[in-house]
N, C-alpha and C positions, 0 to 999 in steps of 0.2 A: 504493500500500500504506500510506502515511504516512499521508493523509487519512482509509483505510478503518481505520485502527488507532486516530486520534483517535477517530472516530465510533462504533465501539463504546464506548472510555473514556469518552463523555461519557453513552454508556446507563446503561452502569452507574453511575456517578455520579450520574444524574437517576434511577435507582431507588432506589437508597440515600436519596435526599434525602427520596423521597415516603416509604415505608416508617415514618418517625415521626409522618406526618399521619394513620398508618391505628388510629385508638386503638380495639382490640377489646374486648368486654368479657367483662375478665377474669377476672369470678367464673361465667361462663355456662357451664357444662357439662351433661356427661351422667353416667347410670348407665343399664345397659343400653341398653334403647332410649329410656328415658325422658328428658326434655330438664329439664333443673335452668336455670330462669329466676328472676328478680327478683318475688318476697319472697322465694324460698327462696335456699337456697345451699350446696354444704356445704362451703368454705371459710370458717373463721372470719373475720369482720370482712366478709363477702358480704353484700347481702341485706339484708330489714326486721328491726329489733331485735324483733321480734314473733317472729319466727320463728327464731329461733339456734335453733343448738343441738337442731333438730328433725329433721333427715335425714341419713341417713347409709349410703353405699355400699358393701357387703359383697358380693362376689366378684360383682359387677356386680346382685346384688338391692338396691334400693331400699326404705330402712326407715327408716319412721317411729319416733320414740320418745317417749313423754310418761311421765306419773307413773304408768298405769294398765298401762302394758308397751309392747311393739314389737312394729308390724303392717309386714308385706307394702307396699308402695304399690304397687297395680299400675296406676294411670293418674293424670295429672295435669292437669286440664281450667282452662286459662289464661283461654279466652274464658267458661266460668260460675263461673270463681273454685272449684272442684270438684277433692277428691282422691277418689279410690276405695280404700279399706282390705281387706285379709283379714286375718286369724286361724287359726290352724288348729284354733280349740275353740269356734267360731260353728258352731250348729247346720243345719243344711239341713233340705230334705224329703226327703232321702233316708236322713240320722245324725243324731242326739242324742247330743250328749256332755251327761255329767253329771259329778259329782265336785267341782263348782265349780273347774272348771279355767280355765276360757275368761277371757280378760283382763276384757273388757265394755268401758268408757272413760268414762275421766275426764282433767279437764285440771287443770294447775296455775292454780291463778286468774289468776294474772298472762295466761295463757294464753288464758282463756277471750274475752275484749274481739275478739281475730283469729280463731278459728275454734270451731264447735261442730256437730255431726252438723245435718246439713240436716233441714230441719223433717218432707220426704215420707221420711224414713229411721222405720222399727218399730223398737222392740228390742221383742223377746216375753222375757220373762225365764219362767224354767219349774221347776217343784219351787218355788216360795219359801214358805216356814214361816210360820203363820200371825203368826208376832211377828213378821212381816217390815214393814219401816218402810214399805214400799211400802203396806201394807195400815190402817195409821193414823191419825187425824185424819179419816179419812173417815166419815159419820155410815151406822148404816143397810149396806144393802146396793152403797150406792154408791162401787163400787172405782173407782181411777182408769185402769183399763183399758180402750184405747177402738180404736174403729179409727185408724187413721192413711193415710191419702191412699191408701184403698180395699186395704189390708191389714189383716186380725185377726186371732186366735188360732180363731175356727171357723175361719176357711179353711185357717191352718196345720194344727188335727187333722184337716183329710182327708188329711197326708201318710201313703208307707208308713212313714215313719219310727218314726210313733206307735205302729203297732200292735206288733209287737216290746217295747212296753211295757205291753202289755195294756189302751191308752182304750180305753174307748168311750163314744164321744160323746154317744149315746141316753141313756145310764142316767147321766150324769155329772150331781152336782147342786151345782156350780161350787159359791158363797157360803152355799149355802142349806141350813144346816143342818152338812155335813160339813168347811167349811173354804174355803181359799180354792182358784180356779180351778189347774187343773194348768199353764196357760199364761196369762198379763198382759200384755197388748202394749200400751205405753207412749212417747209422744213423747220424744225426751230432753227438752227445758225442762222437762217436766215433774216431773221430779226431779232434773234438774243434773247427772248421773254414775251411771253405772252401775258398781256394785262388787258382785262376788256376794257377797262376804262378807261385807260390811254389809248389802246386801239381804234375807242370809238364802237365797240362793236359788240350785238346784243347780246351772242352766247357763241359757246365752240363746240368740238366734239373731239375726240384724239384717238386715234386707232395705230396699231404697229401691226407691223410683220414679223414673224417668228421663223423665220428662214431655215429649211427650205422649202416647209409649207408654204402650196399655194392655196387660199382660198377663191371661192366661186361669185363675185358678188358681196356689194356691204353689208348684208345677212348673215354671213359668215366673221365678219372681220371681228379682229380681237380690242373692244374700245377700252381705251384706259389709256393710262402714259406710261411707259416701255422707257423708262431711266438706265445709262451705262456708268457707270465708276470707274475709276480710274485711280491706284497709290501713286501718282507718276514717277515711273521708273520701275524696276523687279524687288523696291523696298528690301533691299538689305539688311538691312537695321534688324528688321522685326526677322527674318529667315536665321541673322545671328543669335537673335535674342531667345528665343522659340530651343532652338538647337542646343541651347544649353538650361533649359528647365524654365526658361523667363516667360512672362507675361507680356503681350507689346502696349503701353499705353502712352499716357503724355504727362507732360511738368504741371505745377501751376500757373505757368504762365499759359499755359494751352494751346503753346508753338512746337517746344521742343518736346521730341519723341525721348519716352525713356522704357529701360526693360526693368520690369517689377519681378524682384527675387526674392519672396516671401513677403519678409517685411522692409527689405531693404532696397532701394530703387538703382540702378545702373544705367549710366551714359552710354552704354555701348551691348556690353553682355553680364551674364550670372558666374561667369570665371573670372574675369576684372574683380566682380564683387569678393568672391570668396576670397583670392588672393588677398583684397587689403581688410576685409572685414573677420575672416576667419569664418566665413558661413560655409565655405568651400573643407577647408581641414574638420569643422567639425562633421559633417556631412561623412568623411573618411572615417573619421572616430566610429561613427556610429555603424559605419557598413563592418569594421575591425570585429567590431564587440557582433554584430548580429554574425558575423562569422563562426568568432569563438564560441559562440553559443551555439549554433548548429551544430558544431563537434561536438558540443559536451550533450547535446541532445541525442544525437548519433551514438555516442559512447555507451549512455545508458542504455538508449534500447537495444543497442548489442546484449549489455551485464544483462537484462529482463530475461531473453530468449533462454 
């Protein structure tokens, strides 16, 4: 009974020893089902300084938030760098809202360098007023409304949506003569931000392409805003930091990246730290002893047999 009462005391012992070699990381969570990974975070000091202060978890919904308002995130795609947005005043082919309700999107410039709507994302803006800036500096009849990665604004007025507003698309005589088009579908680069009410214009709708599906028709199309990110660069920093047990987050000044090792922060990596802190040699300490204690657990249950 003596030896089998060692022998569990020295399990638990050699559990406890290991238990601080298992450094998890501790800004990784969730909201719903969504998995919150490294740029994002929504613990402050988590995460790439690019992206503070961007998501934030409300009775398990996932929300974006920038200068232009807060969207929905309903998916977060790690291997294309890809979030997926909703709104609930983005138009479909089945409603038109109007009123200049609908957010649209824009970023804080500091913001823009890490993410901006993917280039195969439309915004169709719709109602916009001929003094609308969208409609300007352009010479001629040549608006800057175009297709985008095989979506336009004819294919949008075959929804039912339209008709409930009295198009029609036959007699419609877009620039020519009466004014500008009822719908302008628009790359975002190409005007940097969507605002209805600097636009001029009474609502939008935003659709992407998910490549290499094609779909049949705006019935199909995928409406939301189709966001790409970017660390600029292969982020080093955080691939160093990662690689030796660290966390990648930021300082308080909420510029400079630092790697979080335990309780101790590093400029670069978690071996920097140990070397001048000693978090590193005790870490050895304890791997020495969970050692020695295997043997002498070994030992005994040899003496048992």
């Amino acid at each position: 009974m003596s030896k089998l009462f060692h022998t569990v005391y020295l399990l638990i012992i050699f559990s406890a020893c290991l238990t601080p070699l298992n450094n998890a990381n501790s800004c990784r969570s969730y909201c719903g089902n969504i998995s919150i990974d490294y740029p994002f975070a929504l613990q402050h000091g988590c995460g790439h300084p690019g992206f503070r202060d961007l998501l934030f978890c409300i009775n398990d919904v996932l929300m974006l938030h920038i200068s232009s308002g807060s969207y929905k995130v309903l998916n977060i795609d790690y291997a294309y760098q890809a979030l997926t947005l909703h709104e609930p005043h983005i138009s479909t082919c089945d409603t038109i809202v109007l009123g200049n309700k609908g957010n649209g999107f824009a970023l804080e410039p500091w913001r823009a360098p890490y993410m901006n709507p993917a280039p195969d994302n439309v915004f169709m803006l719709i109602g916009c007023s001929p003094r609308s800036p969208l409609f300007q500096g352009f010479p001629g009849k040549h608006l800057p409304c175009r297709n985008v990665s095989g979506m336009s604004c004819e294919e949008y007025y075959g929804c039912p949506a339209w008709d409930g507003l009295g198009h029609n698309k036959w007699a419609r005589e877009e620039f020519f003569g009466s004014g500008p088009p009822e719908c302008c579908a628009v790359p975002y680069e190409t005007i940097k931000g969507i605002n209805l009410t600097k636009l001029e214009c009474e609502g939008y709708s935003s659709a992407y392409s998910v490549a290499p599906l094609r779909v049949d028709g705006p019935s199909e199309w995928s409406y939301g805003i189709r966001v790409r990110y970017s660390l600029q660069g292969n982020d080093e920093f955080c691939g160093a930091c990662e690689a030796t047990g660290g966390t990648c987050g930021y300082g308080e000044d909420a510029i400079r990246q630092v790697c979080m090792c335990g309780k101790v922060n590093s400029s670069s990596n978690c071996d920097s730290v140990g070397l001048s802190s000693g978090t590193r040699p005790m870490a050895m300490k304890v791997s020495a002893v969970a050692g020695l204690l295997t043997y002498m657990l070994l030992w005994i249950t040899i003496n048992q047999i």
